[in-house]
N, C-alpha and C positions, 0 to 999 in steps of 0.2 A: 504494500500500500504506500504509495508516496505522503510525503509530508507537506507538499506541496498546495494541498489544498488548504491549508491551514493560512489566513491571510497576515501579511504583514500587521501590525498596529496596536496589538491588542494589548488591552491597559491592563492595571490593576485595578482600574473601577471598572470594567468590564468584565472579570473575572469574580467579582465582588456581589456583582449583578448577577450572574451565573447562578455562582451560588445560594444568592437570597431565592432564585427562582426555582432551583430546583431545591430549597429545603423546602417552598409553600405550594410544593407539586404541580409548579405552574404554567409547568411546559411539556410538548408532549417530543419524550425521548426516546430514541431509541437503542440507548446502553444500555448494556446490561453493567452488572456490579464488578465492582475491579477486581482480577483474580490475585495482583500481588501488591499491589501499591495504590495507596491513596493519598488526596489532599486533606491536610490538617486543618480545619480552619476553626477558631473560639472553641477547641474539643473535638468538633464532629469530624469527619470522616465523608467524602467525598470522591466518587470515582473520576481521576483526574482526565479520562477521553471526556465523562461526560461534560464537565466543569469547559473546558478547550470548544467543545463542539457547539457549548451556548454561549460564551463568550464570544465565539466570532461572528454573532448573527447581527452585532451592528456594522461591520465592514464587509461581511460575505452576503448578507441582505438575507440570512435562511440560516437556519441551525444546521451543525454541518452532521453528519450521519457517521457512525462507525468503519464505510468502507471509503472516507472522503479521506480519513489517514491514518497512521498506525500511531501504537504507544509504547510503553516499555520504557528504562532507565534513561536511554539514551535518544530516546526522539525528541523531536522538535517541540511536540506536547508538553513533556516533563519541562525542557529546559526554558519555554516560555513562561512555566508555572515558579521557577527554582529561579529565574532571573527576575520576575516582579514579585519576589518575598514570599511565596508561600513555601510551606514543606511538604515534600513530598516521601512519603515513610513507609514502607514496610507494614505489611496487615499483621496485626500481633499472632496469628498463626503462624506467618509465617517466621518469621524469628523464633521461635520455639522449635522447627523443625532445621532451620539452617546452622546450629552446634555440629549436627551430624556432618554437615554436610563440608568438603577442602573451600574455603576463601578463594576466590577467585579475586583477580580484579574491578569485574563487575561490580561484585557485593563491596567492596574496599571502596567504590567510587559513591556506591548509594549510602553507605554508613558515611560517608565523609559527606555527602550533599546533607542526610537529613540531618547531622548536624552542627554542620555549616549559616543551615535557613533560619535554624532557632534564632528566637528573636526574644 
């Protein structure tokens, strides 16, 4: 999936907006739930394609759709979210099962972003 559809511009009151909207189920999405990372926002927990894909609907004119781009530690989603201050963390599942699991650089890069973002 390119990341290209993801539009240049997007704020952190855009993202802001996102969020109040889909905490008061105010938009109609079509993400599902994040399978390994989310957005932190006042506590809550927020799946960060969803959060990206309503944020860009004041500069793409539409909410963008799951196959408009991908996500993961290292897409252009996360690092939009990780460059206007939020954090992006690890589902407490998952860290409970990663002990087991050899450090990778991956995982070295996500523990160093979520907290890096702390605020």
């Amino acid at each position: 999936m390119p990341d290209s559809e993801i539009p240049d511009g997007i704020t952190r009151e855009d993202v802001l907006e996102a969020i109040s909207a889909l905490k008061a189920h105010s938009v109609d999405r079509h993400f599902f739930e994040s399978e390994r990372y989310d957005v932190i926002h006042e506590g809550e927990r927020f799946a960060p394609r969803a959060v990206i894909g309503v944020a860009a609907r004041r500069i793409a004119g539409r909410i963008l759709e799951p196959k408009d781009f991908s996500g993961g530690i290292r897409s252009r989603c996360y690092t939009i979210l990780r460059r206007l201050g939020f954090t992006v963390e690890l589902k407490s599942e998952m860290v409970e099962i990663l002990p087991s699991i050899p450090e990778s650089p991956t995982l070295r890069e996500t523990r160093r972003c979520r907290f890096a973002n702390r605020t």
